[in-house]
KEROLUM-678144 format. One record per atom (N, C-alpha, C): residue in one letter; atom name; y negated, x, z. Coordinates in Angstrom, 2 decimals, always signed. Each point is the difference from the previous one (the first is absolute). Layout:
N
+---------+-------+---------+---------+---------+
| residuo | atomo |      c2 |      c1 |      c3 |
+---------+-------+---------+---------+---------+
|       a |    CA |       Y |       X |       Z |
...
+---------+-------+---------+---------+---------+
//
This chain:
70
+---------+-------+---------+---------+---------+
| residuo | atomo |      c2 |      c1 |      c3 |
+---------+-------+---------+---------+---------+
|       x |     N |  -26.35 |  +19.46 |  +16.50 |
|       x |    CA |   +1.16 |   +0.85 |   -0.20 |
|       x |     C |   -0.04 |   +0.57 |   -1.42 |
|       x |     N |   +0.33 |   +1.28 |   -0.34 |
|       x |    CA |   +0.20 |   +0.56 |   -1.15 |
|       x |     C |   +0.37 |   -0.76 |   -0.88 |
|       x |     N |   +0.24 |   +0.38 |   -1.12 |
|       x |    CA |   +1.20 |   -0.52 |   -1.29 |
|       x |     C |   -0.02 |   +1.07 |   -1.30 |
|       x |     N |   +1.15 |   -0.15 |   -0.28 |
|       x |    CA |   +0.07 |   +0.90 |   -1.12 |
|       x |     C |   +0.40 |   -0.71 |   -0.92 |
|       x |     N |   -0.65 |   -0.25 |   -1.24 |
|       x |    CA |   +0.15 |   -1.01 |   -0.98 |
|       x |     C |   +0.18 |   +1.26 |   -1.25 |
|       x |     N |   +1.03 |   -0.60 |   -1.08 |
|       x |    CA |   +0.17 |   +0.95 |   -1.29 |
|       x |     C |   +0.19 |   -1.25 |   -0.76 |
|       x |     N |   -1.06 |   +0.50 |   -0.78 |
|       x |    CA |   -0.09 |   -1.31 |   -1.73 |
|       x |     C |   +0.36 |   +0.60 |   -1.31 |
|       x |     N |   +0.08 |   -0.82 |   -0.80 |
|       x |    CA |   +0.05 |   +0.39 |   -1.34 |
|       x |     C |   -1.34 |   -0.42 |   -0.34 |
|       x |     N |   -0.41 |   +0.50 |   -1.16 |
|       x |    CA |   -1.14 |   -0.11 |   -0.97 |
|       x |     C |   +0.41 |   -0.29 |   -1.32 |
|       x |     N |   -0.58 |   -0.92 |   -0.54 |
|       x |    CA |   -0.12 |   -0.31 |   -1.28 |
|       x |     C |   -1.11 |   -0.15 |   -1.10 |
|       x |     N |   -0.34 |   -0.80 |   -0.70 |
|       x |    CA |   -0.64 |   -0.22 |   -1.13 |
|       x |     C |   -1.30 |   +0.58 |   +0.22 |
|       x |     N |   -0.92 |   -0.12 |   -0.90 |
|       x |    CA |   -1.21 |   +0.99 |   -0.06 |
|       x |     C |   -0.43 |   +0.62 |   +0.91 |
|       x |     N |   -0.23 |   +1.23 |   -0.06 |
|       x |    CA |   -0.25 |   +1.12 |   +1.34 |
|       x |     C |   +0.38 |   -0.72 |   +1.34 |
|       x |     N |   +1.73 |   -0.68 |   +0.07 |
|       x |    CA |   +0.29 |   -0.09 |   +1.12 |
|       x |     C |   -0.82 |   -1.33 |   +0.64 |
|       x |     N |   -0.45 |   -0.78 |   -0.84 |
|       x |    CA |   -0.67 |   -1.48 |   +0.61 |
|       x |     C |   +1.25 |   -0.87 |   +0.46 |
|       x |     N |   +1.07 |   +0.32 |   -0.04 |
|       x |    CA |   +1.27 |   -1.02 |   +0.43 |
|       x |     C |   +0.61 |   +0.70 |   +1.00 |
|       x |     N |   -0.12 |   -0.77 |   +1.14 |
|       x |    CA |   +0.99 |   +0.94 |   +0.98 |
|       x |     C |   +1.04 |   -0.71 |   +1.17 |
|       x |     N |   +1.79 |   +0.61 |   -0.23 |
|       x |    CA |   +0.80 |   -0.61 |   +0.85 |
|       x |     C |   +0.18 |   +0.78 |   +0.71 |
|       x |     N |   +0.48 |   -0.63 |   +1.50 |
|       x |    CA |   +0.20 |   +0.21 |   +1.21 |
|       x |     C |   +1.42 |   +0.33 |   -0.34 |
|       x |     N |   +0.53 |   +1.43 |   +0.36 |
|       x |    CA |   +1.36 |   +0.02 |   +0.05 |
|       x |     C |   +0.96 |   +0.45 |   +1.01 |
|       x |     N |   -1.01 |   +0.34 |   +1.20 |
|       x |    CA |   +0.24 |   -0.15 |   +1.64 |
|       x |     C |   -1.11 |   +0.41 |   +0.70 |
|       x |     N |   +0.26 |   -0.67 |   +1.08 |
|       x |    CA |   -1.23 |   -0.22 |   +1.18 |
|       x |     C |   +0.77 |   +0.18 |   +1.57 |
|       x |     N |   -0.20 |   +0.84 |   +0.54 |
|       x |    CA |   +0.27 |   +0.55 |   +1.15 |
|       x |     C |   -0.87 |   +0.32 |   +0.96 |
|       x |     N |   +0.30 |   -0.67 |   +1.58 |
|       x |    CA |   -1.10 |   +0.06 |   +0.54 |
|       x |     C |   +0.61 |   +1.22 |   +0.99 |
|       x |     N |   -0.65 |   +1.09 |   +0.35 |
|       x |    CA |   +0.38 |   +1.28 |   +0.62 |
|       x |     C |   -0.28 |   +0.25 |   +1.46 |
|       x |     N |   +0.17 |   +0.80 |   +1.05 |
|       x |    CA |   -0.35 |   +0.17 |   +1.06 |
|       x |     C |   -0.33 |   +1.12 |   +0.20 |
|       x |     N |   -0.19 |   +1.01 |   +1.09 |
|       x |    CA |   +0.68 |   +1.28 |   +0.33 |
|       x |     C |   +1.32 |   +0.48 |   +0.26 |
|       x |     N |   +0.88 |   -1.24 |   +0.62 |
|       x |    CA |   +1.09 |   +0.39 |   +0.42 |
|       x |     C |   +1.00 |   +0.07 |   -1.23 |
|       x |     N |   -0.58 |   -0.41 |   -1.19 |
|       x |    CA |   +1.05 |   +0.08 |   -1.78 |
|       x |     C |   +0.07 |   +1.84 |   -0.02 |
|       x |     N |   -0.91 |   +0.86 |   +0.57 |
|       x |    CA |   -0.11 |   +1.08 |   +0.26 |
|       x |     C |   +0.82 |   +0.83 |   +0.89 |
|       x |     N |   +0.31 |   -0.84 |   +1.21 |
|       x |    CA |   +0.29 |   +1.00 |   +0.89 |
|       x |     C |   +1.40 |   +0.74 |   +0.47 |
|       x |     N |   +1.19 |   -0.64 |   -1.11 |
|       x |    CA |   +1.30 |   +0.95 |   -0.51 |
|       x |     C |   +0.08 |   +0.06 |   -1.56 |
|       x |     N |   +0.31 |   +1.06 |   -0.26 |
|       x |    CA |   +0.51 |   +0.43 |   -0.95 |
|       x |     C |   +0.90 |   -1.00 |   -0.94 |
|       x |     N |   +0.78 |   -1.00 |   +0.92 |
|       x |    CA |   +0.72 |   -1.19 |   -0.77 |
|       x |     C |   -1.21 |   -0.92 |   -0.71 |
|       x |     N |   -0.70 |   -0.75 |   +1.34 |
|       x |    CA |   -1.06 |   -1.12 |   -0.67 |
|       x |     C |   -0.64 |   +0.95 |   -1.22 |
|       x |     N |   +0.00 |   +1.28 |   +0.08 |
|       x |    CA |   -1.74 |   +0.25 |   -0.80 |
|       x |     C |   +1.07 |   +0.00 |   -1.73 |
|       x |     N |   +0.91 |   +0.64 |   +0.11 |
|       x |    CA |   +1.11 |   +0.09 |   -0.95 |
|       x |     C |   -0.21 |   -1.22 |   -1.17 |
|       x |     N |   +0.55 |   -1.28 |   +1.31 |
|       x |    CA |   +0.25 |   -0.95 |   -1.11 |
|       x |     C |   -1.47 |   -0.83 |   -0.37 |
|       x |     N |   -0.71 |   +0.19 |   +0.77 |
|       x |    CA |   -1.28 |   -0.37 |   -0.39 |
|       x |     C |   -0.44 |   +0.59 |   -1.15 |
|       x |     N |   +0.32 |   +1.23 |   -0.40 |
|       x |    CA |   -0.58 |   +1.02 |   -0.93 |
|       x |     C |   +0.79 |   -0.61 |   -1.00 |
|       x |     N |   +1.53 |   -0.70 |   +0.12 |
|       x |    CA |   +0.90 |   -0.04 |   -0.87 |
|       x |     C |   -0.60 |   -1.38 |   -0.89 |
|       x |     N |   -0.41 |   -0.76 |   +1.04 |
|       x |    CA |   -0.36 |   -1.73 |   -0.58 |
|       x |     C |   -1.13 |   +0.22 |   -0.98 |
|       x |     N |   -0.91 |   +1.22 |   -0.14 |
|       x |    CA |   -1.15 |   +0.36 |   -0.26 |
|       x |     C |   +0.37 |   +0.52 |   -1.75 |
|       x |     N |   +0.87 |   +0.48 |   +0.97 |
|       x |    CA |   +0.49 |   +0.68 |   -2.00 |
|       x |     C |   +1.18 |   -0.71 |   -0.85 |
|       x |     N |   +0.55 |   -1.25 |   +0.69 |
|       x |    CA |   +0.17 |   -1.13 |   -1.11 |
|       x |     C |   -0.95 |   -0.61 |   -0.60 |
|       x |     N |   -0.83 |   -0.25 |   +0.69 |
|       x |    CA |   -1.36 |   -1.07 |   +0.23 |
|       x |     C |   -0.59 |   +0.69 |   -1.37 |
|       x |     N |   -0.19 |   +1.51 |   +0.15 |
|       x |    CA |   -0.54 |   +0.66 |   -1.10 |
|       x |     C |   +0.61 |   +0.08 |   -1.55 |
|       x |     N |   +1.11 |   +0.16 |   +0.27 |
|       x |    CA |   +0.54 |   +0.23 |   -0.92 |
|       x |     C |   +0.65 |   -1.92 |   -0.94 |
|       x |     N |   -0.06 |   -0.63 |   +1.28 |
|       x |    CA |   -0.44 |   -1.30 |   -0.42 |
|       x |     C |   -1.23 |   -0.32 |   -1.14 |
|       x |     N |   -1.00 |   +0.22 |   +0.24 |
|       x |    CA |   -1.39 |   -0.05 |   +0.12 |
|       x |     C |   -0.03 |   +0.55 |   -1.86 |
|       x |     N |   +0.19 |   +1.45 |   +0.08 |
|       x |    CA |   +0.42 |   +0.97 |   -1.35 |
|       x |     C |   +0.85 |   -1.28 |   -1.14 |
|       x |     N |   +1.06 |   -0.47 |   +0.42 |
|       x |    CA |   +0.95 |   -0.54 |   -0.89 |
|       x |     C |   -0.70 |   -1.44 |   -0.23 |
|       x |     N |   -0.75 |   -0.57 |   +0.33 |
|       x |    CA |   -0.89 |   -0.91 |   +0.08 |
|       x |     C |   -0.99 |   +0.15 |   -1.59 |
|       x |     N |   -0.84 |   +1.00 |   +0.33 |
|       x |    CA |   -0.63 |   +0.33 |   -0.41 |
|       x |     C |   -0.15 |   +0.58 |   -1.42 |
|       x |     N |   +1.41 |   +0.62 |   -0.09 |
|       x |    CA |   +0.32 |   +0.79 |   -0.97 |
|       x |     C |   +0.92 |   -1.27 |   -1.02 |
|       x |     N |   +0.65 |   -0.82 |   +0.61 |
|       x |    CA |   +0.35 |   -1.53 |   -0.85 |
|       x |     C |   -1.26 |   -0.49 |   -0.33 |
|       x |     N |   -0.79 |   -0.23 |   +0.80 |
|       x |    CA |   -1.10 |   -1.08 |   -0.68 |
|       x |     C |   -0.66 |   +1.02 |   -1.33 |
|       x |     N |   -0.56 |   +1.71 |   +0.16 |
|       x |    CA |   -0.25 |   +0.34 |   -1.00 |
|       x |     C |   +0.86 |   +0.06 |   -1.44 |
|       x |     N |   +1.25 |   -0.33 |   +0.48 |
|       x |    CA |   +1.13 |   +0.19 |   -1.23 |
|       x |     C |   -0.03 |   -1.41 |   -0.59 |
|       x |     N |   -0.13 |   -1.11 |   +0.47 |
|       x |    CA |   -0.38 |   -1.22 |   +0.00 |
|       x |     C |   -1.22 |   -0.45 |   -1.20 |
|       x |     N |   -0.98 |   +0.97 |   +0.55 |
|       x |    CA |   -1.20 |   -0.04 |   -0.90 |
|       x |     C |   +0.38 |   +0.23 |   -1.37 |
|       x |     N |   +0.10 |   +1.32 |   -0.15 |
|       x |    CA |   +0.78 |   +0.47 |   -0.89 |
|       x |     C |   +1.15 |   -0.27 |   -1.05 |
|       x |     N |   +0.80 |   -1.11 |   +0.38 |
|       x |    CA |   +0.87 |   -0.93 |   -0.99 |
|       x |     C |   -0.82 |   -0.92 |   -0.35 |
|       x |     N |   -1.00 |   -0.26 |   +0.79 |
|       x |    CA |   -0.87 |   -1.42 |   -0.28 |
|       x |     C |   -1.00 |   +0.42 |   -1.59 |
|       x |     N |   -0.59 |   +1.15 |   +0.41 |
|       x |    CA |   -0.67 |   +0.31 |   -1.12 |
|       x |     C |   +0.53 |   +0.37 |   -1.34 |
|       x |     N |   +1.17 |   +0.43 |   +0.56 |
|       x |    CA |   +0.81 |   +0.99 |   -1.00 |
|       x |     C |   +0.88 |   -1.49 |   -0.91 |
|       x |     N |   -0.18 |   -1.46 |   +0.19 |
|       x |    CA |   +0.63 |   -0.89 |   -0.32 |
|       x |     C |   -0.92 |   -0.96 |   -0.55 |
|       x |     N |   -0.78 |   +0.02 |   +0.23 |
|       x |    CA |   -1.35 |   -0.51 |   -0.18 |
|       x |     C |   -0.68 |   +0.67 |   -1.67 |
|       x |     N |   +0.37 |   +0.80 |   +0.15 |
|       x |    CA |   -0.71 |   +1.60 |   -1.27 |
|       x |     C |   +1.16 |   -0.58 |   -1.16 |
|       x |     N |   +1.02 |   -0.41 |   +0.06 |
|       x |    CA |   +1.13 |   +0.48 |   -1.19 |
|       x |     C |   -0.51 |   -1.90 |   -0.05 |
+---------+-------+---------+---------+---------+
//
């Protein structure tokens, strides 16, 4: 069966990686306009999950060094 998995990436070129949903799909997630909707919808938390993830851990880095230096 399918799956649609969306991760975050982290530390050096992306060698760290979380799972931040995993969905296993069919044809029939397709076949109204409702299923395909909220399927599309879970996809773009998941993403935008994924982004805010990502964008903390780089801000993260960044106090670390920036605390580290003084």
């Amino acid at each position: 069966m399918a799956q649609i998995i969306v991760t975050a990436e982290r530390g050096p070129e992306g060698s760290e990686v979380t799972e931040v949903h995993r969905e296993r799909i069919v044809p029939a997630d397709f076949e109204s306009d409702a299923a395909s909707s909220l399927l599309i919808e879970r996809i773009g938390w998941a993403l935008s999950d994924a982004d805010t993830i990502e964008h903390r851990r780089e801000d993260w880095g960044h106090r670390s060094s920036a605390s580290t230096a003084g």
